[in-house]
Steps between C-alpha positions, in 0.01 A plus 500: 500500500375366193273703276340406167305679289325413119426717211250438259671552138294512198591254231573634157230515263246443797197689499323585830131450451364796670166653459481827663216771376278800601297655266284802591168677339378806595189650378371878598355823436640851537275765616378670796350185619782310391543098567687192447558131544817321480528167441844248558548153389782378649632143417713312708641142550126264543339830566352790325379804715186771345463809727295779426535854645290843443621845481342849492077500609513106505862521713235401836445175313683185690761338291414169376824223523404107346745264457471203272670165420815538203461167354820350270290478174360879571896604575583364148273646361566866640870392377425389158260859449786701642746315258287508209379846541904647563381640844808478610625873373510822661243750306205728593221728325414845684174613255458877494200633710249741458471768742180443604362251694483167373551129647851374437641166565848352573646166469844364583708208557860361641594174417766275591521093299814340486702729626392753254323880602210631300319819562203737330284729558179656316306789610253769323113562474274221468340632179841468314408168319793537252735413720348110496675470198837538641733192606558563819101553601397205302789276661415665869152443515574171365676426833203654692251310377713218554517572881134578505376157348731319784398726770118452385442148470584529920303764499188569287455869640844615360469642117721650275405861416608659186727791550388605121101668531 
């Protein structure tokens, strides 16, 4: 009995050219009627996914799932912003809250380009508009507008929101 098998060994200075990334807003508001809607933007090979979920007194609410053509030039793109912007790092912001009730928001993102992880995450109250002068916020939403203008020239109805009031 003959058996054969290959293995697939990556070349030396190769690069894999792999796109993978999931970003995810949240917006809400604590209080005794409290509510929220999360938002993820997943991109993936020719694709990129937007679903939309509700939690607390909107939690009845169907979730909403489009998906939407990834072409090559809006793939380079998201590449070149993610490059440009150093996305690929591993850093967060947790903005102290008041505690009473106020709308908050939260925004986060894993990456993977060339074989290379990148990961962040933002979260505090809306009202907090210092906190648009850090990096990381101004290099996140960056990315999230990015997604949005793709997503919305399929589909007019889809708008970015700022997370900022």
């Amino acid at each position: 009995m003959i058996c054969s098998f290959f293995v697939s060994i990556p070349v030396a200075g190769q690069v894999t050219r792999d796109l993978r990334l999931r970003v995810e807003l949240t917006t809400g508001e604590r209080s005794r009627d409290s509510s929220s809607q999360t938002t993820t933007i997943t991109v993936a090979p020719g694709a990129i996914v937007w679903e939309q979920t509700y939690g607390g007194r909107r939690g009845r609410t169907p979730p909403v799932r489009k998906e939407f053509k990834l072409s090559s030039a809006d793939r380079k793109k998201v590449e070149k912003l993610i490059k440009s912007r150093d996305l690929i790092v591993t850093d967060s912001i947790k903005l102290p809250r008041d505690t009473s009730t106020y709308e908050y928001f939260a925004v986060s993102f894993d990456l993977t380009l060339d074989g290379r992880k990148g990961a962040g995450s933002i979260e505090g109250p809306r009202t907090a508009v210092k906190v648009r002068e850090e990096k990381l916020y101004q290099d996140t939403v960056a990315l999230v507008k990015e997604l949005y203008q793709i997503i919305n020239r399929q589909d007019k109805s889809i708008l970015y929101e700022e997370l900022i009031l």
